[in-house]
Backbone bond lengths (Angstrom), bond angles and torsions (degrees), N, CA, C in turn:
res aa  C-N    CA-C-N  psi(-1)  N-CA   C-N-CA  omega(-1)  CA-C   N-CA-C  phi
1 X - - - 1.445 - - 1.522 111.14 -
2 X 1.434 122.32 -56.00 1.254 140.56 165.68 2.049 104.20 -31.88
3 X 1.484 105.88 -75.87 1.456 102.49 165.10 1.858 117.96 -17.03
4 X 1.377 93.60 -78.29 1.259 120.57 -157.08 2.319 102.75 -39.16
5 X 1.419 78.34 -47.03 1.556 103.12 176.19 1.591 114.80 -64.24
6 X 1.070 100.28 -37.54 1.650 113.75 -178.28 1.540 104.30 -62.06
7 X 1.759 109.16 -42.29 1.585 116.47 -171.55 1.042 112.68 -100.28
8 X 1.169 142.19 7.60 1.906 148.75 120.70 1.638 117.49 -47.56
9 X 1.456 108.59 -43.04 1.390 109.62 -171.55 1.540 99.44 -88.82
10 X 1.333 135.31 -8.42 1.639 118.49 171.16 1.683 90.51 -104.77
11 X 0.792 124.33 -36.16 1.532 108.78 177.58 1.514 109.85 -62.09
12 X 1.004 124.34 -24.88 1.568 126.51 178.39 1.627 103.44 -88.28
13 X 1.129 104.33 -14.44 1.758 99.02 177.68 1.502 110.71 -99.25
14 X 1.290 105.11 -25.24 1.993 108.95 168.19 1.379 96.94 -71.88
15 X 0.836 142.53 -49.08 1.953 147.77 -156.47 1.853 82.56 -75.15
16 X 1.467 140.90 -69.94 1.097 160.15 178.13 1.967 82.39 -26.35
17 X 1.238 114.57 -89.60 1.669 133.02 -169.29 1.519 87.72 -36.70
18 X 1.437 129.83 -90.80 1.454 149.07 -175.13 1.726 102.48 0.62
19 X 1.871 89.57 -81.24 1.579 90.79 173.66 1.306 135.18 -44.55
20 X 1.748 109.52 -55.27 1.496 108.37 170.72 1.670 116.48 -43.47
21 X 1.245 105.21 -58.63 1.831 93.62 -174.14 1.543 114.80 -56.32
22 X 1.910 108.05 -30.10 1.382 90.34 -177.11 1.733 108.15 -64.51
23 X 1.114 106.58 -29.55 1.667 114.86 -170.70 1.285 93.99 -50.66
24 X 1.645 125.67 -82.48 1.109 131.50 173.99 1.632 121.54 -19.44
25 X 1.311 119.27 -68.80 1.221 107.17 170.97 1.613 138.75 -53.91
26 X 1.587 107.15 -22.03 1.319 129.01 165.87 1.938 109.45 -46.40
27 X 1.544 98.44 -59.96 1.175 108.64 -174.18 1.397 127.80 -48.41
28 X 1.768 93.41 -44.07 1.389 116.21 -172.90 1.940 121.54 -61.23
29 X 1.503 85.18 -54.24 1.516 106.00 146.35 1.532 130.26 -28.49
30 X 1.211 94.08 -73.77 2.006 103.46 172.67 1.458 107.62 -52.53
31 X 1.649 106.47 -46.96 1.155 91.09 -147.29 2.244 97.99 -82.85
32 X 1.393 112.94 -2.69 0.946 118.81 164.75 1.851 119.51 -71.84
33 X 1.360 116.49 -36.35 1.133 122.79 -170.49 1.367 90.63 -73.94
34 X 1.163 157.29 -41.46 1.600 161.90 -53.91 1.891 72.02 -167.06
35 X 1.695 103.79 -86.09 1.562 96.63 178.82 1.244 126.11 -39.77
36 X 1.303 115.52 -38.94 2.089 120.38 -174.60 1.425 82.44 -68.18
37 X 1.203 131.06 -59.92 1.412 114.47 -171.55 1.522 127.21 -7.19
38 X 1.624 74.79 -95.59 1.868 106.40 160.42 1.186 118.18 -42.79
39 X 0.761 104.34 1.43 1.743 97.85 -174.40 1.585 104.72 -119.22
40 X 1.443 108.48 -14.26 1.477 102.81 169.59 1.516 113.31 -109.65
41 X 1.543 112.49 -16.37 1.363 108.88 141.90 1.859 150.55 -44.26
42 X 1.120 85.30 -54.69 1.418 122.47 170.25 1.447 129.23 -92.26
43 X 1.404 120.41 22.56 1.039 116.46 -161.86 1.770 119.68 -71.39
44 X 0.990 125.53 13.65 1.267 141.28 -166.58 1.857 87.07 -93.07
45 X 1.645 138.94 -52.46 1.346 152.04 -160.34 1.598 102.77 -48.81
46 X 1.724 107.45 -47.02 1.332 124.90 -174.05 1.690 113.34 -84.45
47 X 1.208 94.23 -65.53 1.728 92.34 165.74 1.160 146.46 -56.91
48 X 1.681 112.39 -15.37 1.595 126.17 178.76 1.491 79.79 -41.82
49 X 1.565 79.00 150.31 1.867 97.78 164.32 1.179 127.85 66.46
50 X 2.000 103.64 -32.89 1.615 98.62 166.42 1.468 141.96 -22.92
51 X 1.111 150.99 137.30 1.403 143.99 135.46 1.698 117.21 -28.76
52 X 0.936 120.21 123.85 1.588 117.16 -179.53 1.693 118.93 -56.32
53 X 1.633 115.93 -4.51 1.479 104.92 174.20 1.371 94.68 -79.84
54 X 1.822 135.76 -16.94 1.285 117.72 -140.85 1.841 94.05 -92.98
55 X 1.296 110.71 -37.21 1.455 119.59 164.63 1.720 115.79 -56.63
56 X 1.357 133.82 -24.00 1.511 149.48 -175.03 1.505 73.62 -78.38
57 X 1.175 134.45 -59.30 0.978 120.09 -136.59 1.763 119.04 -91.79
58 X 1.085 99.62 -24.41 1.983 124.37 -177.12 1.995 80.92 -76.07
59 X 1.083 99.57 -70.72 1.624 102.23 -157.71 1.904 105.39 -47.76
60 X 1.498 119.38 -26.09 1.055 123.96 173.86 1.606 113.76 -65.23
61 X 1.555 119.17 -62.28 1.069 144.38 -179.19 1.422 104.54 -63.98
62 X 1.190 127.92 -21.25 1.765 121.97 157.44 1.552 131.68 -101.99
63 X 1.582 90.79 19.27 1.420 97.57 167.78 1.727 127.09 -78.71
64 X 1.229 121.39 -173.01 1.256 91.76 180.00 1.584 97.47 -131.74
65 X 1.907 120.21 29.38 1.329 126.53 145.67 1.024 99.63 -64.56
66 X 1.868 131.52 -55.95 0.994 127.54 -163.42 1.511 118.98 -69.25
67 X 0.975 139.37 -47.47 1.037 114.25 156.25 1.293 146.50 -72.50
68 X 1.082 112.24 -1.25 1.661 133.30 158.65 1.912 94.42 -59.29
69 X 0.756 129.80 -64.35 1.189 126.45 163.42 1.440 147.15 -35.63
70 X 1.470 100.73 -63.85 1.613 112.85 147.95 1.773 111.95 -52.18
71 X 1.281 118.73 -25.30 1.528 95.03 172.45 1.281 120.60 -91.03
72 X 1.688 118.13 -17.23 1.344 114.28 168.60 1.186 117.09 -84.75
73 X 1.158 131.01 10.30 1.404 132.80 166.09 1.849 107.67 -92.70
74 X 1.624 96.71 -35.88 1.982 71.96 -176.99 1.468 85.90 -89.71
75 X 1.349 157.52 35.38 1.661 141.67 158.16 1.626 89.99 -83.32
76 X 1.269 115.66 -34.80 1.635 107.47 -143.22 1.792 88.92 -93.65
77 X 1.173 113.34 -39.95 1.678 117.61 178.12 1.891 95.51 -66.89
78 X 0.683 147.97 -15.60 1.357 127.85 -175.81 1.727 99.53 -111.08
79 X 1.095 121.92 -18.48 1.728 128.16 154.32 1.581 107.42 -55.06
80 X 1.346 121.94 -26.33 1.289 117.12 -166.54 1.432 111.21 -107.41
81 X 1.297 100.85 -23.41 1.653 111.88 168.28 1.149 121.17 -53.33
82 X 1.834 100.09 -47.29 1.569 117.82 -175.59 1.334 121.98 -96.43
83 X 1.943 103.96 25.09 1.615 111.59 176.99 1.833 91.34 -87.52
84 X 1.293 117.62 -43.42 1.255 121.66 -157.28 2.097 96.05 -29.73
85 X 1.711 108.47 160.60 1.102 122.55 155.62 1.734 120.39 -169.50
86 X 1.600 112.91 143.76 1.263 97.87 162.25 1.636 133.18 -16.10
87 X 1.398 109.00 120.25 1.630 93.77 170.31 1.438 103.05 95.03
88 X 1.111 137.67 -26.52 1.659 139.45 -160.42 1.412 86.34 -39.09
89 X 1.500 102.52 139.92 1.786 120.36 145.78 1.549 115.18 -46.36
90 X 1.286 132.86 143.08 1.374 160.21 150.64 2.090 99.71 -36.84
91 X 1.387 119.99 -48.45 1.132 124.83 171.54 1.587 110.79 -68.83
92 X 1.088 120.71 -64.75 1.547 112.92 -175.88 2.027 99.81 -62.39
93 X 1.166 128.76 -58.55 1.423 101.99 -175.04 1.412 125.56 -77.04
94 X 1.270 103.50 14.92 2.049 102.79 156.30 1.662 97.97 -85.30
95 X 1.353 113.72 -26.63 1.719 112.88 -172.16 1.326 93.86 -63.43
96 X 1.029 124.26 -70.12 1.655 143.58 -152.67 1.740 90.24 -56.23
97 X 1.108 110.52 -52.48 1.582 105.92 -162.71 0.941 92.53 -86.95
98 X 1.493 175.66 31.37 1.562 158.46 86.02 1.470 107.74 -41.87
99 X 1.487 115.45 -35.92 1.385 110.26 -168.37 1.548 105.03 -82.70
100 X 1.530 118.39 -17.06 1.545 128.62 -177.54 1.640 109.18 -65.90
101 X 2.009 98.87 -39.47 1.474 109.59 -145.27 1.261 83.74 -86.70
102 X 1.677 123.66 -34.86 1.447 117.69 -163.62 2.139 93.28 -63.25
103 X 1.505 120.55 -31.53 1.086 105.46 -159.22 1.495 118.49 -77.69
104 X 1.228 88.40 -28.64 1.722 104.38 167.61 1.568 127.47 -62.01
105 X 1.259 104.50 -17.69 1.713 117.72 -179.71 1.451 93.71 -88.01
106 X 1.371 128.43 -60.94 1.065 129.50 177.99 1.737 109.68 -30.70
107 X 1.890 112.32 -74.04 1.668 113.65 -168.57 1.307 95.03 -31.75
108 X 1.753 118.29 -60.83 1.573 139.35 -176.29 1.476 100.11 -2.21
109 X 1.428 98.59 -89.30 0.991 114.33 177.02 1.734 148.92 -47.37
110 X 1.907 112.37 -26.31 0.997 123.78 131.90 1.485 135.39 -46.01
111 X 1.340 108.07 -48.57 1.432 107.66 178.88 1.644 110.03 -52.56
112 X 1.911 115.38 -53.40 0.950 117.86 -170.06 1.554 127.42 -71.82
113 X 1.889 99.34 -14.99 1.877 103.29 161.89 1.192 105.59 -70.22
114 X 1.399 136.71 -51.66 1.231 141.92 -146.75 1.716 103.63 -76.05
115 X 1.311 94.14 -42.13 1.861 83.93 179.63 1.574 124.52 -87.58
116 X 1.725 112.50 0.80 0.976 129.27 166.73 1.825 110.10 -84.27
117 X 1.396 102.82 -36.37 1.831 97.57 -176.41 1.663 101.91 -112.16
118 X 1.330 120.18 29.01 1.491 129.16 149.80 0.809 142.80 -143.43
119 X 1.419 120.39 8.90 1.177 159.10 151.70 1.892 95.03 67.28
120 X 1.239 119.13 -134.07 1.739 127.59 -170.90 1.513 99.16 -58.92
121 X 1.324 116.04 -34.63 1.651 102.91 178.40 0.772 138.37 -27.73
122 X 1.711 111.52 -62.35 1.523 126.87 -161.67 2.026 91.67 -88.02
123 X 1.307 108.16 0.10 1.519 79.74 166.29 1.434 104.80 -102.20
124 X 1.234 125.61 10.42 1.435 133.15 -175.74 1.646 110.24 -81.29
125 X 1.128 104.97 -30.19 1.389 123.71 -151.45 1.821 101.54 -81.58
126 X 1.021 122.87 64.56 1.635 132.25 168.35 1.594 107.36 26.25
127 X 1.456 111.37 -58.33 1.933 115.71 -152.55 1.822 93.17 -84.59
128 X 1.278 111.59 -28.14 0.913 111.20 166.31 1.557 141.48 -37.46
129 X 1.788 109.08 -56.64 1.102 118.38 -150.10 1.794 93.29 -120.65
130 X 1.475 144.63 -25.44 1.131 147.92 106.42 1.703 127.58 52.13
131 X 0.680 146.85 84.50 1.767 144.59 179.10 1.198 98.76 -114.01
């Protein structure tokens, strides 16, 4: 009986943990979206003083070509992920892996507009920073 009780009270203390972190992460979240906010409100706070490529560059990276873009690039990189198969030809996985490396230069390169035209934000921002 004692057992039985023992394995209610840690299962009620993992469920107890579970919630808190989800809570926690909830917060973290908001309170990240909360900064991107402000930060696309206010964008004058971050940019004072900027160099004018760094503003070329936020106003680019918050367009919504640009991200119209960035999303057809990870549809088409995860199409290519899911070409792989047993057996593949020597010709198609030199394709795939140029087409991987080209995709990876690309994120590269997102990461490095985005943290240049949002400065601490976009590393604030949870989905962002994440593995």
């Amino acid at each position: 009986m004692s057992s039985v009780l023992e394995s209610i009270d840690i299962e009620n203390d993992v469920e107890k943990e579970k919630k808190e972190e989800a809570m926690q992460r909830r917060r973290h979240e908001a309170l990240a979206r909360k900064a991107l906010r402000l930060s696309r409100d206010k964008p004058d706070l971050y940019l004072q003083g900027k160099p004018k490529i760094v503003v070329a560059i936020r106003h680019i990276i918050q367009s919504n070509v640009f991200n119209a873009i960035v999303t057809m690039v990870i549809f088409f990189n995860t199409i290519v992920l899911a070409i792989y198969w047993p057996g593949i030809s020597k010709q198609w996985m030199d394709t795939l892996d140029t087409l991987n490396l080209a995709f990876t230069f690309f994120f590269t390169l997102e990461l490095i507009l985005k943290l240049i035209g949002l400065g601490y934000v976009y590393v604030m921002y949870g989905s962002n920073v994440r593995c």
